[in-house]
C-alpha positions in Angstrom: -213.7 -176.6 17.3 -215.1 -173.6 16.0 -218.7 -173.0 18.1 -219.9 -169.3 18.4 -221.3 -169.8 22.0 -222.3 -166.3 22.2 -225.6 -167.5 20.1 -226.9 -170.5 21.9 -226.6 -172.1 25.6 -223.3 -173.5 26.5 -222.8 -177.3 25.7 -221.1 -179.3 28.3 -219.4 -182.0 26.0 -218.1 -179.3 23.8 -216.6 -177.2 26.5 -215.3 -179.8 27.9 -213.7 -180.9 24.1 -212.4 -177.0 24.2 -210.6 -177.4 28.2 -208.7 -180.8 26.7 -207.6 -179.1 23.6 -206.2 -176.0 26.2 -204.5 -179.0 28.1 -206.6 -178.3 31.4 -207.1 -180.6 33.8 -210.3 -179.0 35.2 -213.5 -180.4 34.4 -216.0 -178.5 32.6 -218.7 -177.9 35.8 -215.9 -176.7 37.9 -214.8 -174.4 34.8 -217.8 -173.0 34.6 -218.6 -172.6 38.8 -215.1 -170.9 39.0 -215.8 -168.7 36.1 -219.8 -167.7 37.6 -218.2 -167.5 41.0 -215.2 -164.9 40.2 -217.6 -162.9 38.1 -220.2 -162.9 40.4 -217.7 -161.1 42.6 -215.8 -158.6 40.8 -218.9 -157.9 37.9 -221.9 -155.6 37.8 -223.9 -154.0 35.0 -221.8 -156.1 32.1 -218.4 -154.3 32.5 -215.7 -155.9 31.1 -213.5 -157.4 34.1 -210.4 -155.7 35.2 -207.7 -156.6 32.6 -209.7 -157.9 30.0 -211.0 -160.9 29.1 -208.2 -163.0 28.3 -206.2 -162.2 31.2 -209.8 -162.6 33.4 -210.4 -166.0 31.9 -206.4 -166.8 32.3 -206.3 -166.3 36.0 -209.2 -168.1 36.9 -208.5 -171.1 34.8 -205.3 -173.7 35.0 -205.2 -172.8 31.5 -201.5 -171.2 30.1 -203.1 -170.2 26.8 -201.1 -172.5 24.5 -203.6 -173.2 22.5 -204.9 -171.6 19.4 -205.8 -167.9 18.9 -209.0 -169.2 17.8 -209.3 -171.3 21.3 -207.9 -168.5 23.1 -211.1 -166.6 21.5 -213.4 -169.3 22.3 -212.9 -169.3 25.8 -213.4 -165.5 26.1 -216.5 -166.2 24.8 -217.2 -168.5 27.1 -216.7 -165.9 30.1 -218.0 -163.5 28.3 -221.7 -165.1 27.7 -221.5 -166.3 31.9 -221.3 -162.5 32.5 -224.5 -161.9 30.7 -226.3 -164.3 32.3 -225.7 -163.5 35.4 -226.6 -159.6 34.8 -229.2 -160.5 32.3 -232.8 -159.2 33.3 -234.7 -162.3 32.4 -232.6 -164.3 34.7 -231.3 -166.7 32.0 -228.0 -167.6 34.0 -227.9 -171.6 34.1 -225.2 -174.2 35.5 -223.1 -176.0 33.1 -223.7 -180.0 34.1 -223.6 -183.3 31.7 -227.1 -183.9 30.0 -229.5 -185.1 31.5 -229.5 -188.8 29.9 -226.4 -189.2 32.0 -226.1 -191.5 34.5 -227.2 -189.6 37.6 -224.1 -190.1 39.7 -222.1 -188.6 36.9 -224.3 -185.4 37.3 -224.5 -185.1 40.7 -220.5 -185.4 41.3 -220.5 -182.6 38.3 -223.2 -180.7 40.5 -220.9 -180.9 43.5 -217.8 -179.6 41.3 -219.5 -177.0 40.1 -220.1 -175.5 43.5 -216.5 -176.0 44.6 -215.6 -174.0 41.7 -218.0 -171.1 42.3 -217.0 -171.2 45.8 -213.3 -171.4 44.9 -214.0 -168.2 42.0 -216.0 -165.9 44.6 -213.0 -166.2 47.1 -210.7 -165.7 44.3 -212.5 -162.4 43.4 -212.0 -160.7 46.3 -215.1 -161.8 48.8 -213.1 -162.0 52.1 -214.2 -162.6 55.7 -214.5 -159.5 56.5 -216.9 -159.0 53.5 -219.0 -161.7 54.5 -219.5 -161.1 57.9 -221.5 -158.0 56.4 -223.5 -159.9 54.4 -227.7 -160.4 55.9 -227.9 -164.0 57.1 -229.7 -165.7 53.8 -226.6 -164.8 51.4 -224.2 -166.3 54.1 -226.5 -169.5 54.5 -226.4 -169.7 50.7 -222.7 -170.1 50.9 -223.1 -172.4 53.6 -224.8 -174.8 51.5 -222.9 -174.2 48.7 -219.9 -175.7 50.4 -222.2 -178.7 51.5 -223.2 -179.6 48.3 -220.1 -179.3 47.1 -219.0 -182.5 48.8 -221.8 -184.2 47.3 -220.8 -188.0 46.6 -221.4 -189.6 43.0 -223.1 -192.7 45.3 -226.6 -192.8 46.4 -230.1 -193.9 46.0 -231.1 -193.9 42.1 -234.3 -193.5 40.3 -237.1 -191.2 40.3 -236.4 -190.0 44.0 -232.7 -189.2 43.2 -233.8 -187.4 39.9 -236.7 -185.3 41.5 -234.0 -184.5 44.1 -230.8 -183.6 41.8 -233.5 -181.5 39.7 -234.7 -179.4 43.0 -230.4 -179.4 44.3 -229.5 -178.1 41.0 -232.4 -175.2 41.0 -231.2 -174.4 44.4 -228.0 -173.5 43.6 -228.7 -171.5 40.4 -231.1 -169.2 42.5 -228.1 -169.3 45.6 -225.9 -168.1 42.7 -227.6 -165.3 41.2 -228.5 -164.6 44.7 -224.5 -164.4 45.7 -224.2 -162.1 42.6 -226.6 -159.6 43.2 -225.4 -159.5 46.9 -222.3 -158.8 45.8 -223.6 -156.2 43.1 -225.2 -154.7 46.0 -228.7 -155.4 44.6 -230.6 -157.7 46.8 -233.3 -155.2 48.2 -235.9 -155.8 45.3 -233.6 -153.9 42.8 -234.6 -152.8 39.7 -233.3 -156.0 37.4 -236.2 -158.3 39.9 -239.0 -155.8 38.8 -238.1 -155.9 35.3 -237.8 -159.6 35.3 -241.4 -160.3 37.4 -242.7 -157.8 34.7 -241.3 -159.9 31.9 -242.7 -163.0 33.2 -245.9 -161.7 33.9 -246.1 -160.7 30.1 -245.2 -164.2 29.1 -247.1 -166.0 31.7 -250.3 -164.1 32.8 -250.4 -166.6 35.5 -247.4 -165.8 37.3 -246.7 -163.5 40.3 -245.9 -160.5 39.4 -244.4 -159.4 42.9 -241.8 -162.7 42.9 -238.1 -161.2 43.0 -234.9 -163.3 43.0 -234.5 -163.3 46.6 -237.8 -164.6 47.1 -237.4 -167.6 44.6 -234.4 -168.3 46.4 -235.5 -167.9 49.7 -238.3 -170.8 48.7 -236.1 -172.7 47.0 -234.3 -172.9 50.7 -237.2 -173.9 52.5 -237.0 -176.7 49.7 -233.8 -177.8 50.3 -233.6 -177.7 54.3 
């Protein structure tokens, strides 16, 4: 396996292909939500994590790096490409969940796993009680709901209603995450990275609203969901 993932989006089925090679036993949405979730805690501005990357992406997996150099490298990369996400300006950062001509109970348990794992990385990062009793009420709600979805059952109602849902679910917690990060990055006042990125998408799109920050698109994406 030999994929530069610093050049396109991440591919579930060959992440997951690169975790069994490693001999983990986590599954590629929880991989990737513990991964978003420690770096959403400990990162700002694209700085390397404390340690470097192999020992980051070694204490926030299962993984004993046994494998290859070359797999070793791969899953740096991996981390590495999650970190710019989440600081990227144009707010590119997406969840890591099977394609979308899987069955829907496959994604929506992957959905669930994936906020565990974020949930699981944020505490892992350093985000304590005592932190989060700080936090403004929206970014503790966000965790709230995090942790509900992430008991999400694989069973349920199918068809168009289920996919509009998981769609709208899966939005949800993106914005919650990047809304997690830039709480912890100490950003979540209408920072300089929302200005940037409503002036970006006003130049591609001279139909949309310029004055729409992060916190607002998540704090309609919770009127959504509740």
């Amino acid at each position: 396996m030999t994929t530069e993932y610093s050049d396109q989006s991440l591919n579930f089925d060959e992440v997951c292909d690169l975790l069994v090679e490693l001999g983990s036993i986590i599954s590629a949405a929880e991989f990737h939500g513990s991964v978003s979730g420690m770096l959403a805690g400990c990162i700002k501005d694209k700085k390397e994590p404390e340690g470097g990357w192999p020992t980051f992406m070694a204490n926030t997996t299962d993984i004993d790096y046994q494998g290859s150099s070359l797999q070793q490298q791969e899953l740096v990369e991996i981390g590495q490409q999650i970190a710019d996400e989440l600081t990227s300006e144009s707010l590119s950062f997406r969840l890591l969940l099977p394609d979308d001509d899987d069955d829907i109970s496959v994604r929506l348990e992957s959905l669930g796993l994936w906020c565990q794992g974020f949930l699981t990385g944020l505490a892992q990062s350093g985000v304590t009680e005592a932190v989060l009793k700080a936090w403004p009420a929206d970014s503790r709600e966000a965790l709230q709901d995090l942790a509900a979805i992430s008991q999400i059952g694989s069973e349920g109602e199918e068809g168009a209603t289920a996919e509009a849902d998981y769609i709208d679910v899966s939005e949800y917690v993106r914005l919650a995450a990047l809304h997690v990060f830039l709480e912890c990055a100490g950003e979540n006042n209408r920072g300089e990275q929302d200005m940037q990125a409503a002036d970006r998408r006003a130049d591609t799109d001279p139909a949309a609203d310029s004055s729409v920050s992060v916190s607002e698109l998540f704090a309609r994406g919770t009127k959504r969901l509740h």
